[in-house]
N, C-alpha and C positions, 0 to 999 in steps of 0.2 A: 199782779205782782206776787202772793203769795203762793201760784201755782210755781212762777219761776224759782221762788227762792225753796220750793219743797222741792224740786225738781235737783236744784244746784246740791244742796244737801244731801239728797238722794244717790246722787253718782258721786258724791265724794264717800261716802259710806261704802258703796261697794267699792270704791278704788283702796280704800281702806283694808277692806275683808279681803282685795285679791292680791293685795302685795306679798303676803306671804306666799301665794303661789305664784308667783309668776318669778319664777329662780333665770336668770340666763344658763342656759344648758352648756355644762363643760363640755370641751371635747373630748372623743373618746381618749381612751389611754390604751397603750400597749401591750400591756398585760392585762387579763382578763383574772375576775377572782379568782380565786382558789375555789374549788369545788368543795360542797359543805362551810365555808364558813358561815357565819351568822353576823354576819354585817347587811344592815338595815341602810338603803339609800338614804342619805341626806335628806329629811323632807318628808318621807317616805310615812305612813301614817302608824301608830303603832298598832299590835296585832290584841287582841285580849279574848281570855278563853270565853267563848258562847256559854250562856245559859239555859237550861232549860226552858220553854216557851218562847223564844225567840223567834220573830214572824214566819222565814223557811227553818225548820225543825233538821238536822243534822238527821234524827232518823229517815223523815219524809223524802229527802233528797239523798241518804244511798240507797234506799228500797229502789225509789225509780230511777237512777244509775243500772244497780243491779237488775231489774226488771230487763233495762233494754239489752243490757251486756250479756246475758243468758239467754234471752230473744234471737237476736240477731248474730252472736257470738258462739254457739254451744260448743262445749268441752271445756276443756280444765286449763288454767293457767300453766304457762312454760316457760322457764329464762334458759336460757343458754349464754353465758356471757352478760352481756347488756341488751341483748335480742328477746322482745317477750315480746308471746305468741298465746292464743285464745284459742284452743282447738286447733282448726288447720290455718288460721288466721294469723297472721305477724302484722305487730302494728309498726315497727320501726321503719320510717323511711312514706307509710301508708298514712296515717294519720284519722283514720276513719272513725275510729274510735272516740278521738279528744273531740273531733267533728261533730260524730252523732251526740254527745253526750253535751256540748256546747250549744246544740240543737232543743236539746230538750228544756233549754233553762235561758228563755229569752233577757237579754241585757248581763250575762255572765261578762264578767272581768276576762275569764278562758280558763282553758282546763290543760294540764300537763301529768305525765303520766312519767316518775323518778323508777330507774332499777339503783339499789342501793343509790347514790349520789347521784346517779349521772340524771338528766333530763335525757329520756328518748323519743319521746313522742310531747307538743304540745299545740293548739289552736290559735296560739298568739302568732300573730304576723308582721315582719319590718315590711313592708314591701311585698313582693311576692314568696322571701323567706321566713321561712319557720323558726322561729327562736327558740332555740333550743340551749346554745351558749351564751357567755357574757354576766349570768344572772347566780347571785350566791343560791343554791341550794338551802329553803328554809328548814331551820333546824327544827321543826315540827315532823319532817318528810323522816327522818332519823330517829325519832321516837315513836312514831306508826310502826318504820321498819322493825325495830326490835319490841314493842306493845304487840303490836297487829292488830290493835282496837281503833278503830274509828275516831275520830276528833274531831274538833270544830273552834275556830276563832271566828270574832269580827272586828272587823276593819274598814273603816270607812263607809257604813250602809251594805255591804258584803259579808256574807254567811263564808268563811274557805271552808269547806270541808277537804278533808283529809281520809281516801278510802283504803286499807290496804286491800291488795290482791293477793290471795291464798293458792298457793300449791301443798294439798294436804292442809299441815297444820304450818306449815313455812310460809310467812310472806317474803313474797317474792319481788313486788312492787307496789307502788303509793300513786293514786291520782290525786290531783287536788282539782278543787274546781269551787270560784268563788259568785255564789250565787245573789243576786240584790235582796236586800232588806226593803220590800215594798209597805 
């Protein structure tokens, strides 16, 4: 009897803690945000800056970005438009990049690669497409572009880093990529 009634108890607790997630999914709308705004989905968990010692280290995790993107990548960063290129390498369209670097950091949220506003390259997938629209531009990706220092939030068990990519002394582009809090 008292297994049952820990049992009863038990799942009513968790039905408890998942009501708040379990939203019914509106459908989509017609218009897509505005690009750069800073509206936060309904729900959506808030973001707060990292601190130093935090389990993946902000440093640790752009050394080996950078490590592989100078590996496999050599040459200097290039925009053309919203077109950015690594050497003789273009990732718009390729995605190799958000790939390999989603690769390096098992259970990653995913990684997207902003030229000013726009998303052009990212590892998140509806289906067989690439998400690249739909999605506010976090206003973090806009203060890397004009800082060009590196950053770091967390969010829900996630490390986001924020890297800019340098042409000279100009950033030119922002990756993000949200690694777990093990």
């Amino acid at each position: 009897m008292f297994k049952k009634i820990l049992i009863v108890v038990t799942v009513m607790v968790l039905m408890l803690s998942l009501a708040g997630c379990a939203k019914k999914p509106e459908a989509p709308k017609a218009t897509q945000p505005q690009a750069g705004t800073a509206v936060t989905p309904e729900g959506h968990p808030a973001e707060v800056q990292a601190q130093p010692g935090d389990k993946a280290s902000q440093a640790a995790v752009e050394t080996k970005i950078n490590d592989l993107l100078n590996k496999k990548y050599p040459g200097d960063w290039k925009v053309a438009g919203t077109t950015l290129s690594k050497g003789s390498y273009t990732e718009n369209g390729n995605y190799k990049i958000v790939d390999d670097v989603e690769a390096l950091f098992p259970g990653t949220m995913g990684v997207s690669i902003f030229v000013g506003e726009e998303r052009i390259s990212s590892s998140v997938k509806q289906g067989t497409e690439r998400v690249l629209k739909g999605y506010a531009t976090p206003p973090t990706v806009g203060e890397v572009m004009k800082s060009g220092t590196t950053t770091s939030t967390l969010s829900s068990g996630y490390l986001k880093v924020y890297i800019p990519f340098k042409a000279s002394d100009k950033t030119v582009a922002v990756m993000t990529v949200s690694v777990p809090q093990q």
